[in-house]
FINUBA-566171 format. One line per field, with one value per residue (C-alpha): residue number from 1; residue in three letters; x, y, z. Coordinates in nm, 4 decimals. Example, Ala and Ser with C-alpha at 12.3 -4.5 7.8 and 13.67 -1.06 7.14 Angstrom:
residues 2
resi <- [1;2] .
resn <- [ALA;SER] .
xx <- [1.2300;1.3670] .
yy <- [-0.4500;-0.1060] .
zz <- [0.7800;0.7140] .
***
This chain:
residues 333
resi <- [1;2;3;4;5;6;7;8;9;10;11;12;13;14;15;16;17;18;19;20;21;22;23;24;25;26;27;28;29;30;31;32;33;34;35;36;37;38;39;40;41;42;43;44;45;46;47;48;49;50;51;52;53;54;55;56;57;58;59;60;61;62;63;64;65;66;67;68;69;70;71;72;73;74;75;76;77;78;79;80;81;82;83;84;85;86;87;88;89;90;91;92;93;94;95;96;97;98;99;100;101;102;103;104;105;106;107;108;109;110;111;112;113;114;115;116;117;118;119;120;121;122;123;124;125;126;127;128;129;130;131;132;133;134;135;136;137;138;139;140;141;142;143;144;145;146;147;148;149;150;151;152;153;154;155;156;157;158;159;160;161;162;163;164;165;166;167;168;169;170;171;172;173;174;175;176;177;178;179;180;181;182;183;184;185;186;187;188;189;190;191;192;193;194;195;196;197;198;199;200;201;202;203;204;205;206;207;208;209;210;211;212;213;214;215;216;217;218;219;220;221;222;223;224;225;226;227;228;229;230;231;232;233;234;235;236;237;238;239;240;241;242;243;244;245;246;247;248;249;250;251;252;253;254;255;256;257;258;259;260;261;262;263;264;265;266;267;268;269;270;271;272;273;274;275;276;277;278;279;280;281;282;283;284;285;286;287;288;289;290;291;292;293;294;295;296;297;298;299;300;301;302;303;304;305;306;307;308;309;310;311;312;313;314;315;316;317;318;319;320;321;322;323;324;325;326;327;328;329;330;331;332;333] .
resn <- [UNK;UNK;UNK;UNK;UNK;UNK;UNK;UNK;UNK;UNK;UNK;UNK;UNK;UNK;UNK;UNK;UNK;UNK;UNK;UNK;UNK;UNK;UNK;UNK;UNK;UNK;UNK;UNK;UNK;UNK;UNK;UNK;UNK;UNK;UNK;UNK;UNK;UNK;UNK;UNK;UNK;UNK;UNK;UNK;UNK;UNK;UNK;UNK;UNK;UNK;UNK;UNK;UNK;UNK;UNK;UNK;UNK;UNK;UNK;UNK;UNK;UNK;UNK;UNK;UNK;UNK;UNK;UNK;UNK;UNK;UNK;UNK;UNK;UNK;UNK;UNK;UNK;UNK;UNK;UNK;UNK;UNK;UNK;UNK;UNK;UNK;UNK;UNK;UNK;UNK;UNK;UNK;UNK;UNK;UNK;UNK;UNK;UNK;UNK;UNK;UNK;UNK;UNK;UNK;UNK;UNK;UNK;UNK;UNK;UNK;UNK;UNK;UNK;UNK;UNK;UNK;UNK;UNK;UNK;UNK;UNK;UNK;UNK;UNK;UNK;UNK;UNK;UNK;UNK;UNK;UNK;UNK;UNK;UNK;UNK;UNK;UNK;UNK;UNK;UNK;UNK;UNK;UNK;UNK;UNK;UNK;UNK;UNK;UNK;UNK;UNK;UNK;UNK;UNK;UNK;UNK;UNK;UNK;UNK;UNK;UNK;UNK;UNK;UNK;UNK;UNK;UNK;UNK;UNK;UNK;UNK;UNK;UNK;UNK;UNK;UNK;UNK;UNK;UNK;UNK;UNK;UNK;UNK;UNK;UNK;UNK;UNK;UNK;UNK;UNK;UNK;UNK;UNK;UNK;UNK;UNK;UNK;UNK;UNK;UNK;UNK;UNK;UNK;UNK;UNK;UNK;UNK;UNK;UNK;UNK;UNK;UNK;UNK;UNK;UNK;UNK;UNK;UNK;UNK;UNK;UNK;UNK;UNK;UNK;UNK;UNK;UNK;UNK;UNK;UNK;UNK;UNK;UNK;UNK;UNK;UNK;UNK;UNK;UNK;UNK;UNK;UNK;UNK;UNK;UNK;UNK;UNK;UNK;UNK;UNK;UNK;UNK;UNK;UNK;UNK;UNK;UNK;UNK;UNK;UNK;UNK;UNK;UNK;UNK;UNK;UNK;UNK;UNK;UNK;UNK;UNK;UNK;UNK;UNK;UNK;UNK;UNK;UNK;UNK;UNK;UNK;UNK;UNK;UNK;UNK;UNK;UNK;UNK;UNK;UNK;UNK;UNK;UNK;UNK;UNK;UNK;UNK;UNK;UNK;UNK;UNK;UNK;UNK;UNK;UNK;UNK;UNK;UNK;UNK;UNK;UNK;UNK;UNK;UNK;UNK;UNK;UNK;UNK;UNK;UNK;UNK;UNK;UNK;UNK;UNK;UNK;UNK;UNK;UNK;UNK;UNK;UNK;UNK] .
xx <- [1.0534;1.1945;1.4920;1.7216;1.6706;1.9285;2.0542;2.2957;2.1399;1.8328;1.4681;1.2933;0.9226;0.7867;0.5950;0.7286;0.5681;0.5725;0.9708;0.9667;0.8184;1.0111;0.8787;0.5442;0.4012;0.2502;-0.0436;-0.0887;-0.2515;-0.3213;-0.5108;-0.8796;-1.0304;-1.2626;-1.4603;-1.2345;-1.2853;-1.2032;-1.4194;-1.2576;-0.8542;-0.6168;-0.4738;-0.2355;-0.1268;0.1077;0.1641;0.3491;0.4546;0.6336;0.6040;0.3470;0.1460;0.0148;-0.1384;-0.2673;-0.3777;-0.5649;-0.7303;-0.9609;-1.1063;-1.3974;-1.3011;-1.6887;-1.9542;-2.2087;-2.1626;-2.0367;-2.1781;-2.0419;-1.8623;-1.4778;-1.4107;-1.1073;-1.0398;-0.8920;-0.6171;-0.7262;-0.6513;-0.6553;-0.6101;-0.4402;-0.2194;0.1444;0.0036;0.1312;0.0351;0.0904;-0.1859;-0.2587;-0.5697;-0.7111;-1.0225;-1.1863;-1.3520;-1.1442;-0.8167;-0.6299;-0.7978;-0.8700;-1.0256;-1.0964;-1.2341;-1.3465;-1.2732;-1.1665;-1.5402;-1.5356;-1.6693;-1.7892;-1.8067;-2.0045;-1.8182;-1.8825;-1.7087;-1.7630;-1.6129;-1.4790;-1.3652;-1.2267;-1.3559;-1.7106;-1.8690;-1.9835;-2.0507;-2.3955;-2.3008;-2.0707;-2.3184;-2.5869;-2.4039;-2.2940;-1.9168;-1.7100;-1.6299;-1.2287;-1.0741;-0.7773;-1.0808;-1.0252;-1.3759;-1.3103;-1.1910;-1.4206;-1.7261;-1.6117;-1.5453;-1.9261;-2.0349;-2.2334;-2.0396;-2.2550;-2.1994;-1.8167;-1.7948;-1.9942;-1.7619;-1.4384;-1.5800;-1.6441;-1.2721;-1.3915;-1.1593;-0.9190;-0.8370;-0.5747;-0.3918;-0.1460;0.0348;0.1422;0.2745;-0.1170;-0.2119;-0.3402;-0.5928;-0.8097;-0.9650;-1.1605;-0.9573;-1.0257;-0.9285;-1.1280;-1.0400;-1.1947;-1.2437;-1.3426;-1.4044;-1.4903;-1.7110;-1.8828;-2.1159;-1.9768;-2.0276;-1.7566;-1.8840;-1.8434;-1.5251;-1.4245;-1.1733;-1.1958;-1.0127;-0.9470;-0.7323;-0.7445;-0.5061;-0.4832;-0.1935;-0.0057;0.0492;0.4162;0.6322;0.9799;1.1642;1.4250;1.7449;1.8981;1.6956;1.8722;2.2284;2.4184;2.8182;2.8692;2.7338;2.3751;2.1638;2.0155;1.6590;1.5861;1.8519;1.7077;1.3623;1.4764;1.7382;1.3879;1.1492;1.3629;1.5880;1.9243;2.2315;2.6057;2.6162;2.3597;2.4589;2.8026;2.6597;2.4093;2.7583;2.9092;2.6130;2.6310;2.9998;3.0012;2.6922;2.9171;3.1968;2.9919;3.0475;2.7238;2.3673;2.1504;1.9696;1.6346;1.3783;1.0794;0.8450;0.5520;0.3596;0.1836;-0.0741;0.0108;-0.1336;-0.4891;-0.3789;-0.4219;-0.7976;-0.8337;-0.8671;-0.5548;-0.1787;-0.1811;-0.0489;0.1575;0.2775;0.4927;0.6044;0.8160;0.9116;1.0324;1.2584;1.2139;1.5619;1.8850;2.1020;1.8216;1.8633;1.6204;1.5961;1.3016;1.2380;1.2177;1.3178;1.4892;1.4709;1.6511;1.6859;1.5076;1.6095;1.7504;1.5033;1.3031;1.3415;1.1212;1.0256;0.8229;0.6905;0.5068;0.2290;0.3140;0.1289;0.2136;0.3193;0.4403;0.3039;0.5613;0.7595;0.9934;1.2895;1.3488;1.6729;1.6166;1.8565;1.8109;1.7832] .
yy <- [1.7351;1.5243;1.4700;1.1249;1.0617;0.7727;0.7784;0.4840;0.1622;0.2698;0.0834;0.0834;0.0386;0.0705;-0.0260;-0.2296;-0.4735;-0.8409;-0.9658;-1.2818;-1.6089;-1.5372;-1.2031;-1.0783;-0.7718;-0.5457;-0.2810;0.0771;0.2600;0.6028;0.8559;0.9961;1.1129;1.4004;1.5795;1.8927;2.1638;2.5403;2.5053;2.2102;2.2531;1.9922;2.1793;1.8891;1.5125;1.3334;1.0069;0.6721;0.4125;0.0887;-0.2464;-0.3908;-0.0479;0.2651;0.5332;0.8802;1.1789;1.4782;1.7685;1.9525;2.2859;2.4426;2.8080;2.9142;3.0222;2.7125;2.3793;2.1583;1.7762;1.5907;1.2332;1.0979;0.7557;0.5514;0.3739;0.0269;-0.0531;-0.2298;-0.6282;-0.8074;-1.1435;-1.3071;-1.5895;-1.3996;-1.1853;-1.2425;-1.0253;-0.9405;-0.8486;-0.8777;-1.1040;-1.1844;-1.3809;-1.1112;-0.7996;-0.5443;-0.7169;-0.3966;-0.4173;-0.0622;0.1411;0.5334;0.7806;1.1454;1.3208;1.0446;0.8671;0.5507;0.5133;0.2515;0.3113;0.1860;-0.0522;-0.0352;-0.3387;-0.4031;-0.6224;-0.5386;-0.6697;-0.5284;-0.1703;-0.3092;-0.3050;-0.7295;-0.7032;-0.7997;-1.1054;-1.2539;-1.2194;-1.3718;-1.7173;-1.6739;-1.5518;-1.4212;-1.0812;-1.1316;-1.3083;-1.4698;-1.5788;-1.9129;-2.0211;-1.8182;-2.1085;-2.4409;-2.1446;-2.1474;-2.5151;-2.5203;-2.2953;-2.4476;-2.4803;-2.2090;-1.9365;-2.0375;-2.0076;-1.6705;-1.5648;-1.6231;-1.4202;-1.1707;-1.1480;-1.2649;-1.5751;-1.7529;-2.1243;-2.2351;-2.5285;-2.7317;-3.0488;-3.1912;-3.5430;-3.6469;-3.5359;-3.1924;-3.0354;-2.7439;-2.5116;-2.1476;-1.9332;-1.5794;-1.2387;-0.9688;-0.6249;-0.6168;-0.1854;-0.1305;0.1737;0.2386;0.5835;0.7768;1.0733;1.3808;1.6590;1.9879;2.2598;2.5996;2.7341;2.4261;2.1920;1.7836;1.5525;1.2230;0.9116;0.6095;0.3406;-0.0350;-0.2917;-0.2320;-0.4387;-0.5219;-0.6701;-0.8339;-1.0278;-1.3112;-1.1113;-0.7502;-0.7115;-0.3873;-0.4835;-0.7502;-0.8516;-0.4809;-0.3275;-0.2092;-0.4503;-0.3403;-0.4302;-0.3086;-0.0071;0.2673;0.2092;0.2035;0.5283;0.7141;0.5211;0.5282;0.8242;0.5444;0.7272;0.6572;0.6331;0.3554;0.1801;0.1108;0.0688;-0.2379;-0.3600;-0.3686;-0.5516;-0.7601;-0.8734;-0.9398;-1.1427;-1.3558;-1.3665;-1.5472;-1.2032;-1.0226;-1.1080;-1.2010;-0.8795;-0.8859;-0.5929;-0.5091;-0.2294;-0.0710;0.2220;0.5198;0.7335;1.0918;1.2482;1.2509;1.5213;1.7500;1.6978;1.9198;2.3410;2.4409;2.2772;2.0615;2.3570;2.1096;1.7556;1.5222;1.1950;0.9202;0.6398;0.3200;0.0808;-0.2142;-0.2971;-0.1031;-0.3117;-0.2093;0.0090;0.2564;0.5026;0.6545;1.0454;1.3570;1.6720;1.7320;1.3793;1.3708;1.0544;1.0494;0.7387;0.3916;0.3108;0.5793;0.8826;1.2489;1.4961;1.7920;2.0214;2.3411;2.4751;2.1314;1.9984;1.6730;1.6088;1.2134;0.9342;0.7778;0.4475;0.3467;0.0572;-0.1115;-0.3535;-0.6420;-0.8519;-1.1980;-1.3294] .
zz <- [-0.5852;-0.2711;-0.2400;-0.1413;0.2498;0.3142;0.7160;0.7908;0.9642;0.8664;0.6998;0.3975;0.2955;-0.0895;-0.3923;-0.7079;-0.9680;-0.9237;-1.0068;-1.0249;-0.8415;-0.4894;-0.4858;-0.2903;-0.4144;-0.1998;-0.2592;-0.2303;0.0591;0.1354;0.3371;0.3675;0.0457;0.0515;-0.2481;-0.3291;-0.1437;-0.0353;0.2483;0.4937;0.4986;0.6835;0.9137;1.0408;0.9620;1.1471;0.9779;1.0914;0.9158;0.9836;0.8026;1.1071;1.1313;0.9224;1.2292;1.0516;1.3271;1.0749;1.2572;0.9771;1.0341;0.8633;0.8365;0.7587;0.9898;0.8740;0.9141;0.6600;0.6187;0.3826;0.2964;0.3603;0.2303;0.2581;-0.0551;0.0247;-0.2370;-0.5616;-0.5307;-0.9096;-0.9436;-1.2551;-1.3824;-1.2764;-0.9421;-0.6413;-0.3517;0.0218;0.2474;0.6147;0.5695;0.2839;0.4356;0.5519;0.3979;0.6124;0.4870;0.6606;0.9676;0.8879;1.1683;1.2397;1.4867;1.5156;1.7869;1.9847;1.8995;1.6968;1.4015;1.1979;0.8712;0.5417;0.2793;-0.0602;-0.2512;-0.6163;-0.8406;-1.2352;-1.5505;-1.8181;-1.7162;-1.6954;-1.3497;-1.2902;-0.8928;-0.9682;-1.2244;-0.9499;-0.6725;-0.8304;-0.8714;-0.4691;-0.5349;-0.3025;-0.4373;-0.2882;-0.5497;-0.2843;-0.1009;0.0090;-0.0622;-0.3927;-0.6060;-0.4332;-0.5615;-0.9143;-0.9713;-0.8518;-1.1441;-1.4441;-1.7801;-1.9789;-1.6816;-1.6783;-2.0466;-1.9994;-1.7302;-1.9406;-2.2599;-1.9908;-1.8861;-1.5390;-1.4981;-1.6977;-1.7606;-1.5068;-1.6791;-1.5449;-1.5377;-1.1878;-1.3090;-1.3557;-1.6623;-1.7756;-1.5383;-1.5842;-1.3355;-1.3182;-1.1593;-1.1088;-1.3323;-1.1895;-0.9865;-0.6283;-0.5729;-0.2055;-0.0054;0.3879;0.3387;0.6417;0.6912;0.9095;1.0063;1.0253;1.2809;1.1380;1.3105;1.4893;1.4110;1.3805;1.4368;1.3193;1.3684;1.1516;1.1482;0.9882;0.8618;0.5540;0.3029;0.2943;-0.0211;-0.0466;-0.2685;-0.0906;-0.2081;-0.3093;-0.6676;-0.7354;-0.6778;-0.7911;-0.6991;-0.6285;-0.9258;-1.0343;-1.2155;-1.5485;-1.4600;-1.1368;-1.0433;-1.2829;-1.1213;-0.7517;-0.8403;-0.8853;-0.6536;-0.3778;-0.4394;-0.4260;-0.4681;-0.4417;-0.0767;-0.0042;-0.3236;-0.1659;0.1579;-0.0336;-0.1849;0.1573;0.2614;0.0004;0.0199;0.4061;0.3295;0.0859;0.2994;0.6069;0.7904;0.7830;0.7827;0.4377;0.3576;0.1642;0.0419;0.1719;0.0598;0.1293;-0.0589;0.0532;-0.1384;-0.0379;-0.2888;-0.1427;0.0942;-0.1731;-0.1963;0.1043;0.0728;0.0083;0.1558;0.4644;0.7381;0.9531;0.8006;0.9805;0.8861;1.1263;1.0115;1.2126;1.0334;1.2565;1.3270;1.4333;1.1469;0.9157;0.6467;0.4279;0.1536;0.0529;-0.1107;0.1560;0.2532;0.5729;0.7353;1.0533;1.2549;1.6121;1.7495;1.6978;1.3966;1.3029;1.1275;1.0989;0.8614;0.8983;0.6213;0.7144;0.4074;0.2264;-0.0869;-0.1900;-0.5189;-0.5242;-0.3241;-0.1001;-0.1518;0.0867;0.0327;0.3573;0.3603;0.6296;0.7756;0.8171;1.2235] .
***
């Protein structure tokens, strides 16, 4: 298991469910998937991360004497909409809403996307389409589209689980509108080839979706809260150090002599890695906190800090058992 990596001054980035109404959620991300195999190992990934960028370098080799073609997809994360979700991403009018892009051996590429829309388990990309949908349920042509719909398909669509009557009051009398319930799935997928003997290598990079909440959800006049703590302690990898670090935060915050600090988070599927033949040979991970009066605390072995906000491990023959989450404190300008 990884262990606590907590250097002072330093950020955070991570995952967590939707808290409450001032808190965005974001979504997980990850690395290249590939169809398990002895064949192709990763030899190396170096992987950044910071709360305005996610860069990944792989080099692959194919240790037989015939060449390999196969797939590698890039699964965007899941994005559900419902009555309670409330989400972070870069852009959410466009189908690359990471403004994910990759290349091979210093060659672009430009991959296929696959997008396809469900409910309730059950595969409906071809329902929605056929009434001229946008698939992207935060679309904003998304809800104008399903006001348009005809009352049998909208009754059809809610025994379907597809959307949901959104009911409200604003001072006007009740008012009633579709509103969408469905999982977008996407993937960017490519073609490739791995010479026998030869290494490749590949670079892909896009935004990450970032989440926050407006305050310290985990801490709370210098103690731990009851619903939050427990979940960060394993999450993050808190211990007594950067708790009283957040209370000291906390308390100059209070006393007009520090700065308002706030969460931010941002996930990252590791996990993936381990896809590939056998453990990734070289594996180094840097990341940037943003600020200097930043602080973070995510789970790692041997982090050491290599400059004023960003911090290094390496791992030689590693497999990845946990994704990553990272808790970045900011401080308010």
């Amino acid at each position: 298991m990884m262990k606590q990596a907590l250097l002072a001054a330093i950020g955070v980035l991570g995952a967590m469910p939707v808290l409450a109404n001032d808190t965005m959620a974001e979504v997980k991300t990850g690395g290249l998937v590939y169809v398990q195999t002895t064949e192709v190992e990763m030899t190396s990934e170096e992987l950044f991360i910071s709360s305005e960028r996610v860069e990944v370098n792989y080099v692959f080799h194919n240790g037989t004497d015939k060449d390999i073609v196969s797939y590698v997809a890039f699964p965007m994360p899941d994005i559900t909409a419902g009555p309670d979700v409330n989400i972070s991403l870069p852009d959410l009018e466009k189908d690359n809403f990471l403004g994910f892009s990759v290349t091979q051996d210093g060659q672009p590429i430009t991959p296929q996307l696959q997008q396809r829309v469900y409910a309730t388990g059950i595969d409906m990309t071809d329902v929605v389409t056929a009434q001229g949908v946008p698939l992207q349920p935060f679309s904003d042509a998304t809800a104008p589209a399903l006001e348009k719909l005809p009352e049998d398909v909208l009754a059809d669509w809610m025994s379907r689980g597809l959307v949901y009557d959104d009911a409200y009051d604003t001072g006007n009398g009740w008012e009633h509108h579709p509103a969408p319930l469905w999982t977008l799935k996407s993937a960017y997928w490519w073609k490739t080839t791995f010479p026998a003997g030869k290494d490749v290598k590949v670079h892909h990079s896009y935004t990450p979706s970032v989440g926050g909440t407006v305050a310290m959800t985990f801490i709370e006049n210098g103690q731990p809260t009851e619903y939050a703590y427990e979940t960060y302690k394993t999450r993050y990898c808190l211990d007594d150090d950067f708790m009283r670090t957040a209370a000291k935060l906390e308390k100059a915050s209070q006393d007009g002599k520090g700065p308002y600090y706030t969460e931010n988070w941002i996930s990252y599927v590791l996990t993936t890695g381990a896809n590939w033949g056998g453990p990734i040979k070289n594996f180094k991970l840097t990341i940037d906190k943003g600020k200097p009066n930043n602080f973070v605390s995510f789970c790692g072995e041997g982090v050491k800090k290599t400059g004023p906000t960003t911090f290094e491990m390496k791992a030689e023959d590693f497999y990845p058992e946990r994704d990553l989450d990272i808790l970045l404190l900011v401080a308010s300008e």
